[in-house]
Residue, then its C-alpha position, 0 to 999 in steps of 0.5 A: x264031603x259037602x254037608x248037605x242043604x235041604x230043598x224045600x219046594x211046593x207045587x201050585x196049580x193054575x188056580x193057586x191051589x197046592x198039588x199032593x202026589x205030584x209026580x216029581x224029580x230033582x237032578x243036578x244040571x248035566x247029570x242022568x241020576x234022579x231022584x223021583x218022588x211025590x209031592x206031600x198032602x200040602x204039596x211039598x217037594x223036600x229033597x237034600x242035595x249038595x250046596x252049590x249045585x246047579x238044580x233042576x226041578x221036574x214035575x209030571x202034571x196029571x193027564x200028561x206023559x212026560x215029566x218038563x223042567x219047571x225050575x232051575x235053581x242054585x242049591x245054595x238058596x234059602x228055602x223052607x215051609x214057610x217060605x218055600x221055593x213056589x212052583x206053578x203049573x200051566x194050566x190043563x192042556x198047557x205046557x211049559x218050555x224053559x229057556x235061559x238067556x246068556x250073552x255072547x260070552x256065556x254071562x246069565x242076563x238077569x232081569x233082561x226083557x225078552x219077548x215070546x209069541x206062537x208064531x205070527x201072533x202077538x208079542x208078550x214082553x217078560x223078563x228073565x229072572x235071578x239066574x237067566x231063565x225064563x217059562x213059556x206056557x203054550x199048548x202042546x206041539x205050538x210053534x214058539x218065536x223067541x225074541x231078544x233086545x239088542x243094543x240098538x233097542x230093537x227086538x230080533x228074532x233068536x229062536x223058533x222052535x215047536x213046543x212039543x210036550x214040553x222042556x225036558x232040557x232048557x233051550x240056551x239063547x245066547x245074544x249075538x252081543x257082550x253084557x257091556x253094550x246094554x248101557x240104559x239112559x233113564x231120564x228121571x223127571x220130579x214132580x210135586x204134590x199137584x204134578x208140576x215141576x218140582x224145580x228146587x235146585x240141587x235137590x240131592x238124589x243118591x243112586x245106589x246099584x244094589x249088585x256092587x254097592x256103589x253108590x252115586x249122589x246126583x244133583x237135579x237141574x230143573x227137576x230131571x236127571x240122568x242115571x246110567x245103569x245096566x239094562x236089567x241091574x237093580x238099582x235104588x233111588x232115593x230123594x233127599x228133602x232140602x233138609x237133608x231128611x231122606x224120602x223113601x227110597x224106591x227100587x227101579x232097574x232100566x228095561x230098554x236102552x233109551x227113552x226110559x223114564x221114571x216120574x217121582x211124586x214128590x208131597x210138596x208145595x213148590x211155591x213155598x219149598x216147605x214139606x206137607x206135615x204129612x210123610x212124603x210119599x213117593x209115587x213110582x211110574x216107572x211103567x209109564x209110556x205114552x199111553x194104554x192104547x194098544x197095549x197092557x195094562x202093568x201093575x204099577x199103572x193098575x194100582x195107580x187106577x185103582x187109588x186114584x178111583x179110591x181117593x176119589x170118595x170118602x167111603x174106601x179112601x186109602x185103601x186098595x183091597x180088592x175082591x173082599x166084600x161078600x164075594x165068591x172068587x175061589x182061587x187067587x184074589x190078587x190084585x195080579x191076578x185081577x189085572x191078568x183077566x182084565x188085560x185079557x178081557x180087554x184084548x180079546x174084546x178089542x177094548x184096546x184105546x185108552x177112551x175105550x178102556x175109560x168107560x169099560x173100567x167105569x162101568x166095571x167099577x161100579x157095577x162090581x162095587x169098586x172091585x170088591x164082588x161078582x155078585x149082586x149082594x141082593x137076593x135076586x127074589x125080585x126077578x122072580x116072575x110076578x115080582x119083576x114085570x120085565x122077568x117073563x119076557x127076559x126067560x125068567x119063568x120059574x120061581x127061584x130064577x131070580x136068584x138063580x140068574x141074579x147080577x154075577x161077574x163084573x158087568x153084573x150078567x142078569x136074567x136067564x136070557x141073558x146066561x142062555x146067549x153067554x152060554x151059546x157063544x162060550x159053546x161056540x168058542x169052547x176051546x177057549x173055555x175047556x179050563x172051565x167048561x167040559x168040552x162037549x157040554x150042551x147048552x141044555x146043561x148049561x141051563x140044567x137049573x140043577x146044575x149051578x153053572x151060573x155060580x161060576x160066573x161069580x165064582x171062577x175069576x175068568x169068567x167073572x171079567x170075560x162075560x162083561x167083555x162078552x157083554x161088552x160086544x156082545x150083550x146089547x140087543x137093539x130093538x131091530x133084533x142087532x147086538x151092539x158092539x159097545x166099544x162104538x160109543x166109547x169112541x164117541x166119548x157117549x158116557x150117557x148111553x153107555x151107562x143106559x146100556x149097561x144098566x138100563x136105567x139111571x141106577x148109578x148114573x152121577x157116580x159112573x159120570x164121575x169115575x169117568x171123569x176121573x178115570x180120564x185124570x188118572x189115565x192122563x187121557x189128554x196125552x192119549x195119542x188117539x184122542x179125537 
């Protein structure tokens, strides 16, 4: 008899908190036996089972009543408290459909992109993991669609199915084609220090493919080269100075099968061919399309943003922490989930070409201090009425106001006005905001100055972006009495008004003009394929 391995798996909800008793079960693939627990005070998952087994992870969320798979792993993984096999729940009233994707033949395809959407709505691009699987969140009884890449480049549909309460088995889609046909082409282009062509000759690039071990040394002409990898298998890239001296290498695997590209930043001075004393560095794009119009922000492209904004002054040059300076988020701070809200925000807002995204994240950025708070570091006592001539008239009747409607959330929402018309369009639309807010709540309660309802736009990630969005579009109140949708002097470059807008005086003024500046550098707002 086998000896036994020990599972050791930790349950996490939306927020990033741990559940303690959790309905949970473990079972091997294809078998009726279970083993039903509950998960411990820090919510731990640990169970025994026999090594090389095909696992299947259960759990019975609260306000639910049947138990979904949320994971399926090989009892061979290593796992332990401190590195536990980490499992996230949906968010309340959400649920989760498990899928696996093989190829024509039956093999797992890992890493693979694949795109989901409720049916006739919009895509979202993903991958599948290390063994195939991959977990759709949805609201109950949701029609799912299931797309897959195919050889020609193209997404087809594959499955169509309602999403019920959630998977009890995982749903198989096998592509119509064999592992063999997904051969990428990635073109890979060197640049310098001040992103020109790096055009050493003969530069060596070693290629290994990280799942057999092979490797390849590729010489570059005019700073390209072309790899030829799998799509999905993971490969490592490293460039080799002239004096042989490796850089660091940087890990990359192809997404499509054509017209996928990698830039490599290089710190040399091509004039002289001589390496800066500093340590080369290596900047990965490997996210790079034509431009942000349209679409989501990815990670690499976030953090690119974000250092380049930083570089831009002295006071935080080098650094990329996020969310970490008197600062009430409670819950996940990640640089993740930050760009999570923010591509949300920005899609629910129809903040969707590149010039318009310039100056949302210009005045974002300072209002919220280059992205370190959500809420005003002031007390807010100079709102009180009779020590702000503006308080009265913007509802601020009562001592203690001030700080009770202070600048919150990443457009720094202020005055009680202002939370009383957030409150009134997040009551209108509270089925996006019942996470957060109960759903019949009244507007007199939001305003209960008891209640602390406006620490959550601090407080709670989501709101802290989606009430900049809402004043985005919504927040400016003309003197006719009409809002205005601030995305209309985005598209007329108009920085100035913008920032009047915002904040309605010239507090920040020269420091918004240049992070919109340098945000159109950062962007590489010239290639935007909407620029006017």
């Amino acid at each position: 008899m086998s000896k036994l391995v020990t599972i050791t798996s930790k349950f996490y909800d939306a927020s990033g908190k741990s559940c303690p008793d959790l309905p949970v079960k473990s079972r091997y693939k294809g078998s009726a036996r279970e083993n039903p627990q509950k998960t411990d005070k820090d919510g731990f998952f640990i169970f025994p089972a026999s090594p090389h087994r095909t696992l299947e992870i259960l759990a019975k969320p609260f306000n639910t009543k049947d138990y979904q798979v949320f994971k399926i792993i090989n009892s061979s993984i290593k796992s332990s408290q401190d590195n536990p096999i980490r499992i996230k729940l949906p968010k309340p009233g959400l649920v989760t459909t498990l899928f696996k994707v093989v190829d024509s033949q039956g093999k797992e395809m890992t890493n693979f992109p694949v795109k989901t959407r409720p049916k006739g709505g919009k895509d979202f691009e993903r991958l599948t993991d290390e063994q195939g699987f991959i977990q759709v969140q949805s609201s109950p009884y949701r029609d799912i669609e299931f797309l897959v890449l195919t050889s020609a480049d193209k997404f087809i549909l594959k499955k169509s199915l309602n999403s019920g309460n959630g998977s009890q088995e995982t749903i198989l889609v096998q592509l119509d084609e064999p592992y063999k046909m997904f051969i990428s082409k990635s073109n890979i282009q060197i640049i310098d220090s001040e992103e020109s062509d790096y055009i050493v000759e003969n530069t060596k690039v070693e290629i290994l493919y990280l799942e057999s071990g092979k490797k390849e040394i590729l010489n570059t002409s005019n700073g390209k080269l072309l790899i030829q990898s799998m799509v999905g298998e993971k490969i490592k890239i490293t460039v080799f100075k002239s004096d042989g001296e490796p850089l660091k290498p940087e890990n990359y695997s192809a997404r499509y099968i054509n017209n996928h590209s990698i830039k490599l930043k290089l710190d040399v001075d091509i004039t002289s061919s001589s390496t800066k004393p500093n340590e080369p560095e290596i900047e990965k794009k490997l996210d790079k399309k034509e431009c942000a119009c349209n679409r989501s922000l990815t990670l690499n492209e976030f953090l690119e943003i974000l250092k380049g904004m930083r570089n831009s002054e002295k006071i935080l040059k080098g650094t990329t922490a996020i969310l970490n300076r008197q600062c009430s988020v409670v819950g996940d701070k990640s640089h993740q989930a930050l760009l999570d809200v923010l591509n949300s925000t920005m899609n629910k807002y129809n903040i969707n070409t590149c010039i318009r995204k310039i100056h949302f994240l210009a005045q974002i950025y300072w209002e919220s201090d280059r992205f370190r708070t959500t809420s005003e570091y002031a007390s807010g006592n100079y709102l009180n009425p009779g020590k702000h001539t503006d308080a009265e008239k913007n509802e601020n009747t009562q001592v203690g106001d001030g700080p009770r409607y202070k600048g919150r959330g990443f457009m720094q929402l202020t005055w009680r006005k202002n939370y009383k018309r957030y409150y009134s369009f997040i009551i209108k639309n509270i089925s996006e905001y019942k996470d957060v807010f109960p759903e019949k709540i009244t507007l007199n309660e939001c305003l209960d100055r008891n209640k602390k309802y406006p620490d959550l736009v601090a407080s709670n990630l989501f709101l802290a972006m989606d009430s900049a969005g809402w004043y985005w579009n919504n927040g400016v109140v003309l003197r006719s009495g009409k809002t205005a949708d601030i995305n209309l002097q985005a598209d007329k470059d108009d920085i100035n008004k913008i920032s009047l807008w915002v904040n309605g005086g010239g507090n920040g003024r020269a420091e918004r003009i240049e992070y919109w500046k340098k945000l159109k550098k950062v962007m590489k707002y010239d290639l935007c394929q909407n620029k006017k």
